[in-house]
NUDRENBA-30011 format. One record per residue (C-alpha): residue in three letters; residue number from 1; z, y, x. Coordinates in nm, 3 decimals. Layout:
N
<pt ALA NUM <Z Y X>>
...
This chain:
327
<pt UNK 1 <8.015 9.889 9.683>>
<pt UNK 2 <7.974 10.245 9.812>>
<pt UNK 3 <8.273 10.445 10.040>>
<pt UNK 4 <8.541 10.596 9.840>>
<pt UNK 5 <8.448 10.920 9.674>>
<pt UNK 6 <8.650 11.194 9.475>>
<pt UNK 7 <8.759 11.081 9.127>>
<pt UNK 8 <8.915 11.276 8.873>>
<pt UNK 9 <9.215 11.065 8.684>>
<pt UNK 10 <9.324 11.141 8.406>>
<pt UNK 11 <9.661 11.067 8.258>>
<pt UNK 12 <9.755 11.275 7.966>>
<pt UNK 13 <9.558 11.270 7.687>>
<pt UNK 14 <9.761 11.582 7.473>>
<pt UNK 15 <9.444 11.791 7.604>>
<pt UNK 16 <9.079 11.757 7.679>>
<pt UNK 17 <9.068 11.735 8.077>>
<pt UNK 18 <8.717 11.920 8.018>>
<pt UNK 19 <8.705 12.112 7.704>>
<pt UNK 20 <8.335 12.257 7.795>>
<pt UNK 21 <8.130 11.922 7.841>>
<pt UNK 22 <8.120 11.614 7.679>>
<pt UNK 23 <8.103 11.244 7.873>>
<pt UNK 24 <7.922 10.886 7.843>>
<pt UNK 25 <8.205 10.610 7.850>>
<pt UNK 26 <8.280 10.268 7.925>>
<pt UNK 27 <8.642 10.120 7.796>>
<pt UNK 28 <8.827 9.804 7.895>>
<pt UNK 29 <9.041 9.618 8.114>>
<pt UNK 30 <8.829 9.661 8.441>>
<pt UNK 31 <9.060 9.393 8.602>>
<pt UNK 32 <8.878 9.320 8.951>>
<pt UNK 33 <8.577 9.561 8.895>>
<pt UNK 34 <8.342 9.274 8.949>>
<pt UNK 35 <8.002 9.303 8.947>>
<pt UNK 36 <7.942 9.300 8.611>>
<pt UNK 37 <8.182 9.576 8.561>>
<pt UNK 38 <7.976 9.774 8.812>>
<pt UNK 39 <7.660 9.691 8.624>>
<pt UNK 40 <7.807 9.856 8.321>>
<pt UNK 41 <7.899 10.186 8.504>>
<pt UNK 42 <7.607 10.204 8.654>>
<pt UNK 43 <7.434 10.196 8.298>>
<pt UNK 44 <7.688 10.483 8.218>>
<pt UNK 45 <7.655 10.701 8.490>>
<pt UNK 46 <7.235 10.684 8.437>>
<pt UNK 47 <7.287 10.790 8.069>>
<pt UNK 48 <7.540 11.030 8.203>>
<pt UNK 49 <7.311 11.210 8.442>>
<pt UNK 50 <7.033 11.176 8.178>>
<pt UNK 51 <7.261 11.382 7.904>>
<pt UNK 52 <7.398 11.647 8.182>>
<pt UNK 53 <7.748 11.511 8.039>>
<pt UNK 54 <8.038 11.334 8.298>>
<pt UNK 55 <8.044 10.961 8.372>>
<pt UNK 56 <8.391 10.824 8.279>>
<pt UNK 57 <8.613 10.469 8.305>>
<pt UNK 58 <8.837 10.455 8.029>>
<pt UNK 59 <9.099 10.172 8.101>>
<pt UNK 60 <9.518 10.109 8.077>>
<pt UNK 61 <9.765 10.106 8.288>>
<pt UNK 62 <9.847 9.695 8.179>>
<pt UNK 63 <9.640 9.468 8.088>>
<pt UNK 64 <9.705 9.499 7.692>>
<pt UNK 65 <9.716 9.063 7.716>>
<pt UNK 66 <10.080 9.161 7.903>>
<pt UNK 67 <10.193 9.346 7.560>>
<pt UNK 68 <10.009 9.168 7.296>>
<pt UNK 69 <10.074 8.808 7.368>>
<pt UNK 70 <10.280 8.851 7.755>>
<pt UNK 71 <10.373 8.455 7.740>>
<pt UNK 72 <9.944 8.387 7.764>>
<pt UNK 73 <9.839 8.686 8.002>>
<pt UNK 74 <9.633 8.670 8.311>>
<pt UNK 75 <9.748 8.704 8.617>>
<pt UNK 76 <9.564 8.991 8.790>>
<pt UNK 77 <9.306 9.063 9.024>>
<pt UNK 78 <9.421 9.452 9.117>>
<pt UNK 79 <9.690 9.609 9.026>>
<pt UNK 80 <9.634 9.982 8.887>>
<pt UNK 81 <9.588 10.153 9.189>>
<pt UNK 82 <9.346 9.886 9.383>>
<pt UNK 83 <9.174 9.909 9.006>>
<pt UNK 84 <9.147 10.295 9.051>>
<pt UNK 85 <9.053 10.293 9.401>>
<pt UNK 86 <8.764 10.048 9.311>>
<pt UNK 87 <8.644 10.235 9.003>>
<pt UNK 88 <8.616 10.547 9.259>>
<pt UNK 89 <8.379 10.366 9.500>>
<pt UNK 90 <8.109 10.347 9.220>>
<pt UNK 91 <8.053 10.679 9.197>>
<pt UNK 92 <8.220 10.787 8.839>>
<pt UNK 93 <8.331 11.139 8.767>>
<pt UNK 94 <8.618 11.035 8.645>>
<pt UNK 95 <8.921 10.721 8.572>>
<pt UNK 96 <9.085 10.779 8.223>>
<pt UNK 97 <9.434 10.570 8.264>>
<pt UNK 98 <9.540 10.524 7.890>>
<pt UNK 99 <9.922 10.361 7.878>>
<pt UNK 100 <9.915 10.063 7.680>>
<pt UNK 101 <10.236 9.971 7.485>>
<pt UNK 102 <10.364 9.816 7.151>>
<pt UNK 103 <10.248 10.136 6.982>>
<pt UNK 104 <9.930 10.168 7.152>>
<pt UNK 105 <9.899 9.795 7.072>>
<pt UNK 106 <9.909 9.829 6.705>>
<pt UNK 107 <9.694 10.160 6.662>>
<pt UNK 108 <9.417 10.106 6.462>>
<pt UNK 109 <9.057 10.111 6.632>>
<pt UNK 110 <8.974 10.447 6.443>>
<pt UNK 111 <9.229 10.623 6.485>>
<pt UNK 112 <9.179 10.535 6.869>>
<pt UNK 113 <8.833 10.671 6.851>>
<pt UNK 114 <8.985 11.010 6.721>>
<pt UNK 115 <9.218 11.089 6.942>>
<pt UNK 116 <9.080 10.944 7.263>>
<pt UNK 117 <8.725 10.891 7.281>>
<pt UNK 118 <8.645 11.234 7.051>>
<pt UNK 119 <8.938 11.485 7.035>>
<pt UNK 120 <9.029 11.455 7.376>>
<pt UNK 121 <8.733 11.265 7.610>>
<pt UNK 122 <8.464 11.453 7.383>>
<pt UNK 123 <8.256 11.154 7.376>>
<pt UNK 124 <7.893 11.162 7.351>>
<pt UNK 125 <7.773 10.800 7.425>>
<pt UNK 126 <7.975 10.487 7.467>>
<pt UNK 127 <7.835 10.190 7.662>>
<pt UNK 128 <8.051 9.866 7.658>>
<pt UNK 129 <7.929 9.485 7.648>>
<pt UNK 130 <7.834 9.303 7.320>>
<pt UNK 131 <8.121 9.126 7.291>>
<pt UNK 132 <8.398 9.465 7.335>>
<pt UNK 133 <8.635 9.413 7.091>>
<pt UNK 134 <8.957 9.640 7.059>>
<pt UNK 135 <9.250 9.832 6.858>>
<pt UNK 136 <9.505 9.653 6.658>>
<pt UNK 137 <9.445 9.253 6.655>>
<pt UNK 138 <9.132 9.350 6.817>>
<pt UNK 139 <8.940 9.472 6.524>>
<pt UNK 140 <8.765 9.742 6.673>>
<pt UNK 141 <8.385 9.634 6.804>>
<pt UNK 142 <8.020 9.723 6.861>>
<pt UNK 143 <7.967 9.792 6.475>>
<pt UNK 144 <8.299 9.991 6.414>>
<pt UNK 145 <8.177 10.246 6.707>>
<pt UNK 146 <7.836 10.297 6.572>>
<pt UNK 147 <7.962 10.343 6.241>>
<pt UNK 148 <8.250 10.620 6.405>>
<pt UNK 149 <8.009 10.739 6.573>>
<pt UNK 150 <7.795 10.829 6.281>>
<pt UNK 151 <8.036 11.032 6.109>>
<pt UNK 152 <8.178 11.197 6.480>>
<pt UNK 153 <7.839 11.250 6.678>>
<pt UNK 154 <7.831 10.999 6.934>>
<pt UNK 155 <7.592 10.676 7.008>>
<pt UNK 156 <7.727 10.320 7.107>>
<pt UNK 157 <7.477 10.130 7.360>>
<pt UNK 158 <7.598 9.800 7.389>>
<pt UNK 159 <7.481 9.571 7.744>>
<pt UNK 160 <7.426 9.219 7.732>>
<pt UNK 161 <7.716 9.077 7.988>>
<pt UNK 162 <7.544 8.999 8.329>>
<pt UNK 163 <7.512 8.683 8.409>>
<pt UNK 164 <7.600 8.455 8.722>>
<pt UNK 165 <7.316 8.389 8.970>>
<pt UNK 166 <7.453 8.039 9.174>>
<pt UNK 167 <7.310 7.816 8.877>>
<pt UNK 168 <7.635 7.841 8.681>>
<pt UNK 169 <7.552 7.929 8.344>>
<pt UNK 170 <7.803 8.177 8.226>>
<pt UNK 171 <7.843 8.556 8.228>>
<pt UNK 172 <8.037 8.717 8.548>>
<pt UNK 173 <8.398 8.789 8.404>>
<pt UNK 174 <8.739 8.840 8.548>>
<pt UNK 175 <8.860 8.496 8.391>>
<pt UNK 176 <8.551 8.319 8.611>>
<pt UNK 177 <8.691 8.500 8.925>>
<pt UNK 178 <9.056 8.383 8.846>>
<pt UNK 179 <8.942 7.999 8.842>>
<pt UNK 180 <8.718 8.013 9.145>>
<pt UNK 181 <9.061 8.142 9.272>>
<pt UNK 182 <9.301 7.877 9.208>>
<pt UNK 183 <9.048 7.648 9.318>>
<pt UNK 184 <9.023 7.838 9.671>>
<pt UNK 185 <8.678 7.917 9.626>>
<pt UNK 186 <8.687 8.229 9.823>>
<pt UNK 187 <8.265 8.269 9.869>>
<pt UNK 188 <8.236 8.223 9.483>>
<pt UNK 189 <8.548 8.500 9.435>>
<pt UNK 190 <8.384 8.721 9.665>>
<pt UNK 191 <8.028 8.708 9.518>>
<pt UNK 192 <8.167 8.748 9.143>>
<pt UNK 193 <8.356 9.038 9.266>>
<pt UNK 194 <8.098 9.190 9.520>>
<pt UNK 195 <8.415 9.268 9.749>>
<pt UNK 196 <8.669 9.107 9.882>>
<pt UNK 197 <8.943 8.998 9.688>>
<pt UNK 198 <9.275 9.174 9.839>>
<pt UNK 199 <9.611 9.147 9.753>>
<pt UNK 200 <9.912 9.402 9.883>>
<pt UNK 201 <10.293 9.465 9.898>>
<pt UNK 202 <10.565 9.476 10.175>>
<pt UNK 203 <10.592 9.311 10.446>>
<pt UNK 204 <10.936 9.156 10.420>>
<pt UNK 205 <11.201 8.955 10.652>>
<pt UNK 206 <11.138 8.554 10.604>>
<pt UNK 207 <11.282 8.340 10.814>>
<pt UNK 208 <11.066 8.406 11.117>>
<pt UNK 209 <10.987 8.066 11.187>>
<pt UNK 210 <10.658 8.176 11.299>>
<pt UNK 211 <10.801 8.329 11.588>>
<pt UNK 212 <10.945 8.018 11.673>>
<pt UNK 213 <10.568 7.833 11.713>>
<pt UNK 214 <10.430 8.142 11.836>>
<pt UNK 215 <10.273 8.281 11.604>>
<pt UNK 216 <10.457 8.541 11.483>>
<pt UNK 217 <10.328 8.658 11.096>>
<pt UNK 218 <10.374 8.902 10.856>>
<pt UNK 219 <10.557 8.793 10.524>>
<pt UNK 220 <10.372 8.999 10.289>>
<pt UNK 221 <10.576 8.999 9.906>>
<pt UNK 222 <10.268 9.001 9.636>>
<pt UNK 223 <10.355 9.062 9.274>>
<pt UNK 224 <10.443 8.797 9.064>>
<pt UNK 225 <10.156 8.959 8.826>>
<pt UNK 226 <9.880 8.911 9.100>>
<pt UNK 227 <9.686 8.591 9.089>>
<pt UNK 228 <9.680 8.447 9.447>>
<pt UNK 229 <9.457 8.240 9.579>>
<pt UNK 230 <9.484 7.856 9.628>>
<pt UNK 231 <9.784 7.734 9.842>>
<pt UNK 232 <9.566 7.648 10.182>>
<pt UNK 233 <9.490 7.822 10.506>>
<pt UNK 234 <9.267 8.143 10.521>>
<pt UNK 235 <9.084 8.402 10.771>>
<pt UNK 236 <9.129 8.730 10.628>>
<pt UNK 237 <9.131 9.106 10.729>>
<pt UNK 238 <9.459 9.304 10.730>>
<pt UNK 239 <9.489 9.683 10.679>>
<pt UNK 240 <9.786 9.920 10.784>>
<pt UNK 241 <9.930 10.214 10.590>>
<pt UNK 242 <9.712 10.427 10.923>>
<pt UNK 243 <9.432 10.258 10.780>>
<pt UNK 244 <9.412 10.026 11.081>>
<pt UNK 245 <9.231 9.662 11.037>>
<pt UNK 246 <9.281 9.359 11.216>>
<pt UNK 247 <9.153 9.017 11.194>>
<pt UNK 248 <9.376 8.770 11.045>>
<pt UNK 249 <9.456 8.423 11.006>>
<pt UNK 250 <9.668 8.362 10.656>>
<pt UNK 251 <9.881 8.062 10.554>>
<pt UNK 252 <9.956 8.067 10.182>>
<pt UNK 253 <10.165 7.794 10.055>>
<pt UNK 254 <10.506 7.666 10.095>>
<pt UNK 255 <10.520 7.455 10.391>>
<pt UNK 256 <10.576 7.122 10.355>>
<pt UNK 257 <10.609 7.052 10.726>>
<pt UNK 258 <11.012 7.236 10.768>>
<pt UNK 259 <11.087 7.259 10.378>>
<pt UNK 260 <11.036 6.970 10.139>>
<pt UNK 261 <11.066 7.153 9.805>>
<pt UNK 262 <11.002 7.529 9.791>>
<pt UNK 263 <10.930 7.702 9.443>>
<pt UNK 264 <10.740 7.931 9.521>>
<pt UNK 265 <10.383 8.023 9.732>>
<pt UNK 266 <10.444 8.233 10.040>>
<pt UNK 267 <10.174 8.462 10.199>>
<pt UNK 268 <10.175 8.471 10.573>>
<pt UNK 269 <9.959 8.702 10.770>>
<pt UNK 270 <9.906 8.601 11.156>>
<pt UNK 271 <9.724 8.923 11.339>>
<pt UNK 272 <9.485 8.771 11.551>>
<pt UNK 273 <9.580 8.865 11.937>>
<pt UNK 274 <9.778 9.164 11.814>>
<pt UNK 275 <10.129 9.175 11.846>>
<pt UNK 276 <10.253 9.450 11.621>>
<pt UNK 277 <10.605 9.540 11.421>>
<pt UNK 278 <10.484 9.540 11.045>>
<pt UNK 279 <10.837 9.469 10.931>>
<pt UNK 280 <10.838 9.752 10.592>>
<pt UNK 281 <10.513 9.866 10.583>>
<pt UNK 282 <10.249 9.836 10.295>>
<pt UNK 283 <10.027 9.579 10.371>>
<pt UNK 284 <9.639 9.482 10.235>>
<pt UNK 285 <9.554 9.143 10.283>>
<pt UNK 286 <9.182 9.106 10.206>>
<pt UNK 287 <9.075 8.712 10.197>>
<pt UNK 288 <8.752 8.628 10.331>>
<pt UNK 289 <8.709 8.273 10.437>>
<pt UNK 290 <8.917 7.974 10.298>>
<pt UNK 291 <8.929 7.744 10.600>>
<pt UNK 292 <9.162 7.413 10.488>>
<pt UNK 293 <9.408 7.319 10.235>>
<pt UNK 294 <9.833 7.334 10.289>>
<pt UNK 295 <9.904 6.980 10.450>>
<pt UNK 296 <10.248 6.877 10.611>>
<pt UNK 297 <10.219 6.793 10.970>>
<pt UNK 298 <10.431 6.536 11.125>>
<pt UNK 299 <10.637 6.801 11.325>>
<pt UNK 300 <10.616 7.110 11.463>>
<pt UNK 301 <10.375 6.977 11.763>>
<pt UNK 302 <10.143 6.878 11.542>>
<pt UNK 303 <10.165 7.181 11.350>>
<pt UNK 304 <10.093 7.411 11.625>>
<pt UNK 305 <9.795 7.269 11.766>>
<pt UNK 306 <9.671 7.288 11.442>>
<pt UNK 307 <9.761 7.645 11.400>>
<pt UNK 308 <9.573 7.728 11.741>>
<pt UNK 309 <9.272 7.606 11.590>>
<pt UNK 310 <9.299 7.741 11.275>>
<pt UNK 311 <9.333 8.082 11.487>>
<pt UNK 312 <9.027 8.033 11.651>>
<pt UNK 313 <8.832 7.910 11.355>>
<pt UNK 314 <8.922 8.256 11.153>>
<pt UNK 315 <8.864 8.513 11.493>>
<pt UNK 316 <8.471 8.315 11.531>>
<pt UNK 317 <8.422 8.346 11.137>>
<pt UNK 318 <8.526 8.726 11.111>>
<pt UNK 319 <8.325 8.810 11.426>>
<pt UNK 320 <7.995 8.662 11.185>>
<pt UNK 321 <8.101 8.919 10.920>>
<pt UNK 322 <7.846 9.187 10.870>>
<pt UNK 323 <7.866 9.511 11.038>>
<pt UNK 324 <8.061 9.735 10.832>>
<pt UNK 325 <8.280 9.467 10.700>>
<pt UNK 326 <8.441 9.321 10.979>>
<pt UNK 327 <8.802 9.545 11.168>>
């Protein structure tokens, strides 16, 4: 994906944000911006330049699964603001953030059109997959915009979804990232995605036992909303607030070798020869090489030799990253 540029976002839709031009859109849930998200803004920013209008991301601040049916949702690939930062490295004039609630939930796909897409966006084309659906019970789709767009002066374009190239037949899709996920298939993840996958949050106090082995580790505190990846051992790169990157080794899981029953995954990030106080500081945690599963170790002896070569594994396979990529 291309460096960060400027991005308008937009939050309030009372007004148009640009009463003097009109836009070619995309709308959805944009969870991950994979690469066959990126395929469909590139479509819209080539009609966009093509028209003179802006290219625009329309998406919500939830994923609407987490208000229409919250017991079923997905677990996430970005939050919002990893989700706007994303859409800004593709080169987009601008991020519509539309809040998504009970109401918005039970608008009807019309009336959506009317206020968002034409009284306030000023849409002139819409490009969206051939399967877009939305608007109450999801009745809005493909049809409904061409036939809106007949009577409020705007074309729908829909894309076939892009398809994976590793022999898997099935389009590229947020749901395909989450499972190559959970099964700690990092490469797969990462090709879907065409970045990284990265999670973030604090780093908190745990219970320092890493100190104790030496190897002292950040205890980053993810959302309970983010999909993580497989319990299992990582190399990874980790950013500072400053923007600083270090190579990292990362231990998710809830090890079994000092606690035999833990309910939850923990996220450990070791800085790789770096010793550094992270303690309350934002942390990003990108994940770029799955290296072993979690296994209990019969003591901590065991465990740290382990460790030492789990170390050394992650430095040699971050060094091989490609320039540009690597801290």
């Amino acid at each position: 994906m291309d460096s960060v540029s400027y991005v308008i976002v937009v939050r309030d839709l009372s007004v148009s944000p640009w009463p003097e031009r009109r836009c070619v859109l995309t709308i959805g849930a944009y969870d991950g911006v994979h690469l066959g998200h990126q395929a469909v803004i590139a479509a819209v920013r080539e009609q966009a330049k093509s028209l003179n209008a802006l290219s625009v991301v329309v998406t919500f601040d939830k994923h609407p699964a987490s208000v229409v049916r919250p017991e079923s949702a997905p677990l996430l690939l970005t939050d919002l603001e990893q989700k706007i930062e994303l859409l800004s490295t593709t080169g987009v004039d601008a991020v519509v953030v539309v809040p998504f609630n009970e109401e918005q939930s039970t608008e009807e796909p019309q009336a959506f059109v009317k206020r968002v897409l034409v009284d306030c966006l000023h849409v002139q084309h819409i490009v969206v997959g051939e399967d877009f659906h939305f608007g109450k019970n999801r009745s809005g789709n493909v049809a409904l915009l061409r036939t809106e767009g007949a009577q409020h002066d705007f074309t729908t374009g829909p894309l076939e979804l892009l398809e994976r190239e590793d022999g898997v037949e099935e389009p590229i899709s947020s749901t395909a990232i989450r499972r190559a996920l959970r099964g700690g298939e990092i490469d797969t993840a990462t090709a879907l995605l065409g970045h990284s996958f990265e999670v973030r949050g604090p780093v908190v106090t745990g219970d320092q036992r890493g100190r104790t082995i030496g190897f002292a580790t950040a205890n980053v505190q993810v959302p309970g909303f983010i999909c993580l990846p497989a319990d299992g051992v990582y190399a990874g790169i980790y950013t500072r607030p400053s923007g600083e990157r270090y190579a990292c080794a990362i231990n998710l899981g809830r090890r079994p070798t000092f606690y035999e029953h833990s309910n939850s995954s923990l996220l450990e990030a070791h800085l790789i020869d770096e010793s550094i106080d992270l303690y309350g500081e934002a942390a990003k945690v990108q994940f770029t090489h799955f290296l072993r599963s979690e296994r209990k170790f019969n003591g901590p002896d065991a465990l740290i030799a382990q460790v030492k070569l789990d170390v050394d594994h992650a430095r040699e396979l971050i060094k091989s990253l490609p320039p540009g990529t690597r801290p």
